[in-house]
N, C-alpha and C positions, 0 to 999 in steps of 0.2 A: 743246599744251593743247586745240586747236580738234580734234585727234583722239580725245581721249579723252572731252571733252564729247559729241562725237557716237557713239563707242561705249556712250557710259552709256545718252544719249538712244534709239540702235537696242535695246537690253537691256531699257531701263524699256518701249520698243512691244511688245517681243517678251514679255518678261511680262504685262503686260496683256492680251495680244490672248489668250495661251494661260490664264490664268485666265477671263477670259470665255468663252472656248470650252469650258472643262471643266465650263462650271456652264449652258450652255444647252441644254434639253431639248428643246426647240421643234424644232432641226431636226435633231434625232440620228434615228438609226433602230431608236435601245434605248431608247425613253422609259421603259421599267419597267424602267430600273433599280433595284441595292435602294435600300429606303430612299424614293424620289422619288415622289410621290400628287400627281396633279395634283388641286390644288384645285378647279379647277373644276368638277370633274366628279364630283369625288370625295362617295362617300352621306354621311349624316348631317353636316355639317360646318357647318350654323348652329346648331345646340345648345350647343358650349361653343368657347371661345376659349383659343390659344395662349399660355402664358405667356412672358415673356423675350424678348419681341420676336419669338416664332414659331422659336425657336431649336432644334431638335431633336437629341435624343444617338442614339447607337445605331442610328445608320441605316447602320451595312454591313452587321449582320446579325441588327438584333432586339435587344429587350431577353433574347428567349431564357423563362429558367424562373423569372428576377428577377422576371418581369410577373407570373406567378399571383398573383392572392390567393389565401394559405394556403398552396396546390400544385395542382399540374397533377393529382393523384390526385383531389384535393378538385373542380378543373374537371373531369374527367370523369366524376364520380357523381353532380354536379349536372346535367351535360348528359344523361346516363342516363336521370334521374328525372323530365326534362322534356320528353325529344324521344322522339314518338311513331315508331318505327322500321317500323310497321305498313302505315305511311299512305303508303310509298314505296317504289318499286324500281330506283331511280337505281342506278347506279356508274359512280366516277369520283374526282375530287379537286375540294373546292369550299375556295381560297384569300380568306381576308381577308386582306388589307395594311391598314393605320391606323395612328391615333398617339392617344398616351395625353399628355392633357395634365398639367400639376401638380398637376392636384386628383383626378388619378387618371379622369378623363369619359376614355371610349373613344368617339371620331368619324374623321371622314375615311379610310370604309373604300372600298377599289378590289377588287372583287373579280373573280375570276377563276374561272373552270368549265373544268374539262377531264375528257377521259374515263380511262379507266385505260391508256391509251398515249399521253400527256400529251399530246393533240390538245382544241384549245381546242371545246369542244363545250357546248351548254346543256344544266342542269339543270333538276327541276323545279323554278317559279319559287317554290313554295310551301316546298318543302325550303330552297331559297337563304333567302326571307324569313325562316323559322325559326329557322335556324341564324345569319342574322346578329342577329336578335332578342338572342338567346340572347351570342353573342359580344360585342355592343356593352353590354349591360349592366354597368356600370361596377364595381359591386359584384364583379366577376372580375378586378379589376387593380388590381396596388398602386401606390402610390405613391412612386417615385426620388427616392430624392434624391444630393446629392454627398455624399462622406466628409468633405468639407476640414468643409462648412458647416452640413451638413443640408439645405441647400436643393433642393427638387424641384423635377424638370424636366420636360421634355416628352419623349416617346420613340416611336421607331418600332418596330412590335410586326408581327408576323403569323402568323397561327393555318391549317393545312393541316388539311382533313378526310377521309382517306380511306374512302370509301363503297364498300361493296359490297352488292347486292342491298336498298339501303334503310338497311343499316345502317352506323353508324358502326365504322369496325373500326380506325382509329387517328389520333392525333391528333398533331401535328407542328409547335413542338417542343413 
């Protein structure tokens, strides 16, 4: 009996210890993981608040083409019509990560600049500004809910911009 109490007791340490290892980002050496925005650091993220206890779906790889409002065709006639491709001669990829709360507010964006041989490099900061402008506008994201309930949740979203010579030439996904 005193053996098996104590193989439960090594089982429940060994569980615990490796759950808590798989959820600490602090001293991993992949903090960008999908999905993971560290809040503190992370832009717009006192504007709107997390429903459900801060619960987040779709964090292995995006809500994907769920998130447009309307369609992705629809977001990129919009972004057309607004983003002046004139005023820039960047190329590269400018990555938003963020998360879409219940009520549809896009915040806690982590963004990432790299060049077109995916070498982390700065853009121009006025193109960056822009384009997250543009991206964070909530008006571009629907709003999830579950099938059981109808109820909306929160989601992890990310929008890739491939630039060349200024302009946008694809957007991903």
């Amino acid at each position: 009996m005193l053996i098996a109490l104590s193989v439960f007791l090594a089982y429940g340490y060994y569980a615990y210890s490796a759950y808590k290892e798989a959820f600490d980002t602090e001293n991993k050496p992949y903090k960008r993981i999908i999905g993971y925005i560290d809040q503190d650091k992370a832009l717009l993220n006192t504007e709107y608040k997390l429903c459900d206890k801060g619960f987040i779906q779709r964090t292995y790889n995006g809500a994907g083409l769920d998130a447009y409002a309307i369609n992705k065709k629809e977001f990129r006639d919009q972004l057309n019509t607004t983003f002046k491709t004139t005023d820039y001669n960047d190329s590269g990829y400018l990555n938003y990560r963020f998360l879409v709360n219940c009520e549809g507010n896009a915040g806690w964006f982590e963004i990432i600049e790299m060049n077109l041989d995916l070498e982390e490099q700065k853009l121009n900061p006025k193109l960056v500004n822009q384009l997250l402008e543009f991206t964070s506008n909530s008006k571009h994201w629907n709003i999830l809910t579950y099938t059981q309930d109808n109820t909306p949740y929160n989601y992890y979203m990310y929008v890739s911009y491939r630039i060349e010579n200024g302009k946008i030439t694809e957007i991903i996904p």
